[in-house]
MDAnalysis code that builds the backbone (N, CA, C; Angstrom):
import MDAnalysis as mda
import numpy as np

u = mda.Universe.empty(198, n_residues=66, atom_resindex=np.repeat(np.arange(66), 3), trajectory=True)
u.add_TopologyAttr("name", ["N", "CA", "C"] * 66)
u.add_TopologyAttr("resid", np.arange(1, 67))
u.add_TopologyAttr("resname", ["UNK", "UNK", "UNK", "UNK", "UNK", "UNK", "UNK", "UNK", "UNK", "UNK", "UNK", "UNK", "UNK", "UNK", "UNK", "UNK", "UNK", "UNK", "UNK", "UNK", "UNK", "UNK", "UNK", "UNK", "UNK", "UNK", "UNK", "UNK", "UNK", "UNK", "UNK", "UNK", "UNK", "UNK", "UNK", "UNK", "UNK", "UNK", "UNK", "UNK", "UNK", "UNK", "UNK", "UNK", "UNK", "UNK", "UNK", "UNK", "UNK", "UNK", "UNK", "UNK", "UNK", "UNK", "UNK", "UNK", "UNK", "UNK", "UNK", "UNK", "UNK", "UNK", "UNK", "UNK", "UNK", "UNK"])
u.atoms.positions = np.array([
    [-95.248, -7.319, -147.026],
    [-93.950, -7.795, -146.622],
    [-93.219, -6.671, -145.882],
    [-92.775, -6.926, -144.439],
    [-91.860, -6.065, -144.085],
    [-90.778, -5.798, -144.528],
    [-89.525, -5.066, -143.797],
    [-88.383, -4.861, -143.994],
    [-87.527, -6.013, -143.734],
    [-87.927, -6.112, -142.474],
    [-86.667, -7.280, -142.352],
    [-87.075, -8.685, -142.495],
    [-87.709, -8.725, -143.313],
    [-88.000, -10.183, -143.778],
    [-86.800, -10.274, -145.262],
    [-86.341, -9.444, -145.630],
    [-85.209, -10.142, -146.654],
    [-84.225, -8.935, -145.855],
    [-83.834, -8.967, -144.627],
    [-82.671, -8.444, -144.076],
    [-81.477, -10.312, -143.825],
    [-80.313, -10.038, -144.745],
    [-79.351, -11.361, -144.210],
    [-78.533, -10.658, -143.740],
    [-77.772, -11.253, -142.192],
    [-76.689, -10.958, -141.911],
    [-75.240, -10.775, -142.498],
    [-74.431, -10.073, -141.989],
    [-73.574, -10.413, -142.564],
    [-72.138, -10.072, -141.530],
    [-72.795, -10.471, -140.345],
    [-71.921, -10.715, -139.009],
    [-71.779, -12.524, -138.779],
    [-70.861, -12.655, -138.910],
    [-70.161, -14.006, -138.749],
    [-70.455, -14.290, -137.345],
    [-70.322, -15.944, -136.949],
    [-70.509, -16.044, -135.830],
    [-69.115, -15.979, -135.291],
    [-68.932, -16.049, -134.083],
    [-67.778, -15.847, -133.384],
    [-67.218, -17.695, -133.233],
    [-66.064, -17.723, -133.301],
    [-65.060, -18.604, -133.486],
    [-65.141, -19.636, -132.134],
    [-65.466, -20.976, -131.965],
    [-65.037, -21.747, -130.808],
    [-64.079, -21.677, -130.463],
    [-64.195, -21.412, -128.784],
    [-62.273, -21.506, -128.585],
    [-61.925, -22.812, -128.895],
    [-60.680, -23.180, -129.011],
    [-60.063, -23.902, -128.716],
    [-59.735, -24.643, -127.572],
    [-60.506, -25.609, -127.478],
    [-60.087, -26.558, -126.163],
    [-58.989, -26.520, -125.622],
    [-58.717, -26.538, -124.283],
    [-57.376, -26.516, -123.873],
    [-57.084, -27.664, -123.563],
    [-55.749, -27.994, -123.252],
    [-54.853, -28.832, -123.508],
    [-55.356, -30.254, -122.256],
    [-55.870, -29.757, -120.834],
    [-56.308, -30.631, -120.377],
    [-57.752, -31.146, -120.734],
    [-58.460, -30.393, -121.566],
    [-59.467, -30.981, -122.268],
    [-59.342, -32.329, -122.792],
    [-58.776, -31.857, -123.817],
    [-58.006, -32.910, -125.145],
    [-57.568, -34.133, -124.618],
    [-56.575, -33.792, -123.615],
    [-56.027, -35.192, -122.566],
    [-56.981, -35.659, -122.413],
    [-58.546, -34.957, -121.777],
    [-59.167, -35.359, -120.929],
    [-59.956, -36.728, -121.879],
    [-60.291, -35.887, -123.320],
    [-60.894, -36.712, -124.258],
    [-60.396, -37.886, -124.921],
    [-59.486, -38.031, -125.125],
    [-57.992, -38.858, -125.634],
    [-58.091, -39.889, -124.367],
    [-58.081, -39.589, -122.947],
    [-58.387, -40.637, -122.047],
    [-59.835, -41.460, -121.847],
    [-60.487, -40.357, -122.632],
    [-61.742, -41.514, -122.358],
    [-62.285, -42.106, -123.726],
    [-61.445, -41.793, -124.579],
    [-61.859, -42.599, -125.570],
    [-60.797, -43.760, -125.723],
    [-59.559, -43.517, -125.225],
    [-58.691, -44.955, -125.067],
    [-59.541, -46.147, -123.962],
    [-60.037, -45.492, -122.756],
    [-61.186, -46.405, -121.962],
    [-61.857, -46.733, -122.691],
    [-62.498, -46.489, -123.499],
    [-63.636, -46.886, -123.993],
    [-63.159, -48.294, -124.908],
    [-62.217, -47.703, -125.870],
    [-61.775, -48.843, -126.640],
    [-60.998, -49.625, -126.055],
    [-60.474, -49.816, -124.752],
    [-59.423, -50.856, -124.034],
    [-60.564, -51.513, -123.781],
    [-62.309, -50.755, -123.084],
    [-62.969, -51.582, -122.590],
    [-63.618, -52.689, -123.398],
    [-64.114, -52.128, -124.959],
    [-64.250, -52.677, -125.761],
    [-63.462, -54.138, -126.519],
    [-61.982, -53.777, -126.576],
    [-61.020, -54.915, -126.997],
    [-61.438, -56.008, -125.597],
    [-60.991, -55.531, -124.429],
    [-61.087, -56.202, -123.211],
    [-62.249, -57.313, -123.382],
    [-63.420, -56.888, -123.709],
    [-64.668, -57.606, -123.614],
    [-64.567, -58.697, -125.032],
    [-64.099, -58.121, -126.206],
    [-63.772, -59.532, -127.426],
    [-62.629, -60.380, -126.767],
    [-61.936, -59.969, -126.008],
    [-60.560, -60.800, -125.845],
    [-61.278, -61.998, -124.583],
    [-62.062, -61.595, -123.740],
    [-62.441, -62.237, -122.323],
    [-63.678, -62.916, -123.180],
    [-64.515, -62.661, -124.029],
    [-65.583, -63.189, -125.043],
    [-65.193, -64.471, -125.420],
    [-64.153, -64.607, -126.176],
    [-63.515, -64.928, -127.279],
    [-63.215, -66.238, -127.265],
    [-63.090, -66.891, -125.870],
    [-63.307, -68.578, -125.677],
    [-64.437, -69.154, -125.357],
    [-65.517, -68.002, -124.593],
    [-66.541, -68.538, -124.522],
    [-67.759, -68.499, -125.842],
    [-66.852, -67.670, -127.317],
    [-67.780, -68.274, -128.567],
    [-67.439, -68.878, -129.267],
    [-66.465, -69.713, -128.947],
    [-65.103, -70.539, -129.493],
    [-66.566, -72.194, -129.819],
    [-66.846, -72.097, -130.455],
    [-67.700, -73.827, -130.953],
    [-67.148, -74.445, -131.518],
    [-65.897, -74.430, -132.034],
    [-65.011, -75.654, -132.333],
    [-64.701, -76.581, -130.994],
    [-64.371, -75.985, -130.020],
    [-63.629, -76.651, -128.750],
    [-64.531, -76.838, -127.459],
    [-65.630, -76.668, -127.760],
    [-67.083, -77.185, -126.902],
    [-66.903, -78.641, -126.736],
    [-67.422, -78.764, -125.662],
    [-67.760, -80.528, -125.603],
    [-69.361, -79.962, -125.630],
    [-69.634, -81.597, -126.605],
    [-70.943, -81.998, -127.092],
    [-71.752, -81.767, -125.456],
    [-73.560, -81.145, -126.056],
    [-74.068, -81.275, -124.690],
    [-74.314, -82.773, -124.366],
    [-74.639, -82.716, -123.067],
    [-74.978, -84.460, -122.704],
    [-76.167, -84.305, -122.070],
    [-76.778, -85.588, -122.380],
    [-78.058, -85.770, -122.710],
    [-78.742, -85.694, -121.249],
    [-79.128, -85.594, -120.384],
    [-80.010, -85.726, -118.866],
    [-80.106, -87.350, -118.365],
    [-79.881, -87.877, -117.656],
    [-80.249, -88.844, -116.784],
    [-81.133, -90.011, -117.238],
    [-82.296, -89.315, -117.184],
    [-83.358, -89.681, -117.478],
    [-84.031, -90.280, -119.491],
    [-82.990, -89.442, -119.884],
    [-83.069, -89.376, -121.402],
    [-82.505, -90.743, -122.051],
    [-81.349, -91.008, -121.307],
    [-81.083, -92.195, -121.769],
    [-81.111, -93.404, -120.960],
    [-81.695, -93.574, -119.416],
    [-81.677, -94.736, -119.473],
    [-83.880, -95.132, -119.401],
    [-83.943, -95.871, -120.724],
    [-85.616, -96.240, -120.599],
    [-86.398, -96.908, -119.492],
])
């Protein structure tokens, strides 16, 4: 066994900066897109999964007269 096989540090890593302020905006704007786009798509959805207020399909031409 060598030496530095049970050598542990004991230098910390250095600290993330802190995002700056047009970052944050930047992130805050694309996660409001994301979820406007999201609501947007249940709201525009939302009559076309509506099966209470469907009309019945109708049958082809051919189907009903013998």
């Amino acid at each position: 066994m060598t030496d530095h096989d049970d050598f542990h540090s004991n230098v910390r890593r250095p600290r993330r900066p802190r995002p700056s302020v047009g970052q944050l905006l930047g992130h805050v704007l694309f996660a409001l897109v994301v979820i406007s786009g999201l609501v947007g798509a249940l709201l525009l959805a939302g009559p076309a999964l509506d099966v209470e207020h469907q009309a019945p399909p109708q049958a082809p031409e051919a189907a009903t007269n013998p």
